[in-house]
C-alpha positions as CSV (number, residue, x, y, z in Angstrom):
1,X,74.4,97.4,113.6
2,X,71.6,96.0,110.6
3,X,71.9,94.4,107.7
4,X,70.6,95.9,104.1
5,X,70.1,93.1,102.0
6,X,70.9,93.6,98.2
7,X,69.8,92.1,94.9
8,X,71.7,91.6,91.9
9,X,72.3,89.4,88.9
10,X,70.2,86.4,88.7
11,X,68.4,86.6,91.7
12,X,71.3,86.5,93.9
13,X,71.5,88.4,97.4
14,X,73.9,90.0,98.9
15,X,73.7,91.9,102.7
16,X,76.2,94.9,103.8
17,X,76.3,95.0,107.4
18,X,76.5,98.7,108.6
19,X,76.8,100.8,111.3
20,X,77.0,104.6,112.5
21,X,79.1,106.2,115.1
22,X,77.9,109.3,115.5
23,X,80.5,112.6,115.6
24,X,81.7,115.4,117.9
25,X,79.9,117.7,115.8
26,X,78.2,118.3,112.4
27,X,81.0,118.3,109.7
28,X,80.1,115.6,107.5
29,X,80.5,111.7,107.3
30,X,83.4,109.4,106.5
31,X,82.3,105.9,105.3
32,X,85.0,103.0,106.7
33,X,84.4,100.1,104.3
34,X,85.8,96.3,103.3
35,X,84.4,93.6,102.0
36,X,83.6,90.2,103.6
37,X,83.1,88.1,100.7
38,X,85.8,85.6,99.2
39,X,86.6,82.9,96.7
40,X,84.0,80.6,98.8
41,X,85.0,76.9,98.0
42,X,85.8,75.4,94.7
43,X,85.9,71.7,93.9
44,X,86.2,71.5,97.4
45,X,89.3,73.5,98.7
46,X,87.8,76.2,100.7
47,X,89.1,80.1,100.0
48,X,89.7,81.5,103.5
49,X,90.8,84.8,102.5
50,X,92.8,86.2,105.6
51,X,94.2,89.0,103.7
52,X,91.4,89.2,101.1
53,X,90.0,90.4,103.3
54,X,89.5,89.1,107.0
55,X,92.6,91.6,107.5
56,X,90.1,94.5,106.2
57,X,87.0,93.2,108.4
58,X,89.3,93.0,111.6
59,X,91.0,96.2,110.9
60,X,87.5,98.1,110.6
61,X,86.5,96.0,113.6
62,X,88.9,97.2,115.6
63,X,88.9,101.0,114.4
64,X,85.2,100.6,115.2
65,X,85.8,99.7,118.7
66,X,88.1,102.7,119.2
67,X,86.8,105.0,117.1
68,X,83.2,104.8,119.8
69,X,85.7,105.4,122.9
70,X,87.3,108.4,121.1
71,X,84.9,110.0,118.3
72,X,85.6,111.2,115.6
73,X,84.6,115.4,114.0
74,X,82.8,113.7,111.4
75,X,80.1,110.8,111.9
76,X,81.0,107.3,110.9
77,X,79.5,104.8,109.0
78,X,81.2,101.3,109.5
79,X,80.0,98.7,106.3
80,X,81.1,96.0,105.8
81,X,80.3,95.3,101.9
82,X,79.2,92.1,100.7
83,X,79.6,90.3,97.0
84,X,83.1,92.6,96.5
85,X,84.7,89.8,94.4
86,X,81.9,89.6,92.1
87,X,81.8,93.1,90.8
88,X,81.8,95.4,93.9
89,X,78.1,94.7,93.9
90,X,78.0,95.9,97.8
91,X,79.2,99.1,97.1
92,X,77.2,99.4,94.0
93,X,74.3,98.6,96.1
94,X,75.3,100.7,99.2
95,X,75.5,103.7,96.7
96,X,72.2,103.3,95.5
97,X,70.8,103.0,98.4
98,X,72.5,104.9,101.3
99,X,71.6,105.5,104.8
100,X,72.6,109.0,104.8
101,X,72.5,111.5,102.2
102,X,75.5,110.7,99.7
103,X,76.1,114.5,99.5
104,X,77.1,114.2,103.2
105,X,79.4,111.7,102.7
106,X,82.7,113.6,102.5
107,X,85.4,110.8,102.5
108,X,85.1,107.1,101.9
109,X,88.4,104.9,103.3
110,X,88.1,101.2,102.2
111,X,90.4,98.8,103.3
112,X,90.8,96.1,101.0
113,X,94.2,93.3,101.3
114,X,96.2,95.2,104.7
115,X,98.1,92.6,106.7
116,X,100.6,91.0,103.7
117,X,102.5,94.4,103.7
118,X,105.9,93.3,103.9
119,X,106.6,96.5,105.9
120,X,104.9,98.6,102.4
121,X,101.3,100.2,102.7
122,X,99.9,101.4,99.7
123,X,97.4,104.8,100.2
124,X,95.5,105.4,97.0
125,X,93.1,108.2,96.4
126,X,95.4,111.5,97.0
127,X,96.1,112.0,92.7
128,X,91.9,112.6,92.2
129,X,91.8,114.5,95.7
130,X,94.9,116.3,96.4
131,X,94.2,118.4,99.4
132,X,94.7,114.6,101.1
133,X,98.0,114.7,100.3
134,X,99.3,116.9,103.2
135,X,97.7,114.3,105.2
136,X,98.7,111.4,104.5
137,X,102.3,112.0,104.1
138,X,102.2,114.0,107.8
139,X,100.8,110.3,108.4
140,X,103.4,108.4,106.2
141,X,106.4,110.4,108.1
142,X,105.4,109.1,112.0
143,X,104.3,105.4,111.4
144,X,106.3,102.6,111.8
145,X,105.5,101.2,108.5
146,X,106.2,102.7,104.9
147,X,103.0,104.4,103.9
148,X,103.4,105.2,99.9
149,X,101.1,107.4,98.2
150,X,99.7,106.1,94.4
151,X,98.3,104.0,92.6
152,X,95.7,105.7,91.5
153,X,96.1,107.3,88.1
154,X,96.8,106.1,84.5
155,X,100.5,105.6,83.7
156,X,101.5,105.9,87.2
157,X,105.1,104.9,88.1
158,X,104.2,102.5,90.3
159,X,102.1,100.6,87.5
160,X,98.0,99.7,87.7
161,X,95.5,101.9,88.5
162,X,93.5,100.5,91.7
163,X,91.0,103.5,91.3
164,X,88.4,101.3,90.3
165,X,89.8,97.8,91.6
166,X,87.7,97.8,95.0
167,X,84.5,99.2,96.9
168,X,86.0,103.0,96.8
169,X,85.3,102.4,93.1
170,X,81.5,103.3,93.2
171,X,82.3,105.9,95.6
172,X,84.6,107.4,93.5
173,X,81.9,107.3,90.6
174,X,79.8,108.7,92.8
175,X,82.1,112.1,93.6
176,X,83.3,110.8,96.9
177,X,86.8,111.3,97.7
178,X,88.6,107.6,98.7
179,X,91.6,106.4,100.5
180,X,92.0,102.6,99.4
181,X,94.4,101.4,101.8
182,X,96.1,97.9,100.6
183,X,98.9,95.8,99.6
184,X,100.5,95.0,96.2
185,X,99.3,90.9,95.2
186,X,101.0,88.4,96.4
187,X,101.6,84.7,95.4
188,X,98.3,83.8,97.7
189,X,96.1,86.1,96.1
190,X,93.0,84.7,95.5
191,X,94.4,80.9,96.2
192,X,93.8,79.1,98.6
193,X,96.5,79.4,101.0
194,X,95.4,82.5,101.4
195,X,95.3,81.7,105.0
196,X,96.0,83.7,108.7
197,X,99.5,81.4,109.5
198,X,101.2,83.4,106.4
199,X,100.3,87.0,108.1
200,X,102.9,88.5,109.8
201,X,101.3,90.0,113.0
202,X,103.4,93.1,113.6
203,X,103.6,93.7,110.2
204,X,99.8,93.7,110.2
205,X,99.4,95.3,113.4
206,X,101.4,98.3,112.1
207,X,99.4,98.7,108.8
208,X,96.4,98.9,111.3
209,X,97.6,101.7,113.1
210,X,98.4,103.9,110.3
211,X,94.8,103.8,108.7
212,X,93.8,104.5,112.3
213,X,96.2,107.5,112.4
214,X,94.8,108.7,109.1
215,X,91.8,108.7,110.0
């Protein structure tokens, strides 16, 4: 793992801490992101984040830990993305400056808000790239946790667009298919009982294993 540090705004740096895991042959790379950044602490009430997003960080962790045991087809870049909540800057800045070849890149899956599911997993990213449809709902039919497909066009049903509302956003900009993989808010979103005693660890644990079967 290395760091690549990042400037942006007024003089403020950032660092996305990546990693590769190299294939079982030469098809082209997936890129597993989340960020790492939070709220911080305001007027002195710190902002843990557990689901925004130390669920995201300890889900790639642990994808990352299997994931060298059992390789993937495609090559895998593990980053996790600073400075998210102030403008995906760590994405921006990971696009700009890549350690492979962007045209490589063939799939980005960001994971961004997974353990507050209350047994519903959103998977966005399907309506711009629709051959991952198939996929995900072969997926979605042998979890243990509803997997739902959307979120990610204008005038959706299901309401907002999260195409741009995380780091899959300047992927997306860039002509890299996503998969966002995340929750709907909840009443802890972005307060600061935002904290791991209101995760539900099955719930979590089962949200984990169906990026990891989709992937």
């Amino acid at each position: 793992a290395y760091e690549n540090p990042f400037a942006w705004g007024n003089g403020k740096i950032g660092r996305n801490i990546m990693g590769t895991i190299a294939g079982s042959s030469e098809v082209g790379i997936i890129v597993l992101t989340a960020h790492y950044d939070h709220e911080g602490v305001r007027d002195g009430v710190i902002f843990n984040g557990a689901d925004d997003n130390a669920s995201g960080v300890a889900a790639v962790l642990e994808i990352a830990r299997l994931t060298v045991g059992n390789p993937l087809r495609h090559t895998l870049i593990v980053a996790l993305l600073d400075a998210e909540e102030d403008g995906l800057q760590g994405a921006r800045a990971f696009i700009r400056n890549p350690p492979a070849s962007l045209d490589q890149m063939v799939l980005n899956v960001n994971l961004d808000m997974v353990s507050r599911s209350g047994g519903l997993l959103w998977a966005s990213g399907a309506s711009h790239t629709p051959s991952l449809r198939p996929i995900l709902e072969g997926v979605a039919a042998a979890v243990p946790i509803t997997l739902r497909l959307g979120h990610d066009r204008p005038g959706a049903p299901e309401g907002d667009d999260w195409t741009q509302a995380s780091d899959h956003g300047p992927f997306h900009t860039a002509g890299i298919p996503f998969v966002y993989f995340g929750v709907e808010d909840h009443p802890d979103y972005h307060r600061p009982t935002d904290d791991f005693e209101r995760v539900d660890p099955g719930e979590y644990v089962n949200s984990v294993r169906a990026i990891y079967s989709a992937l």
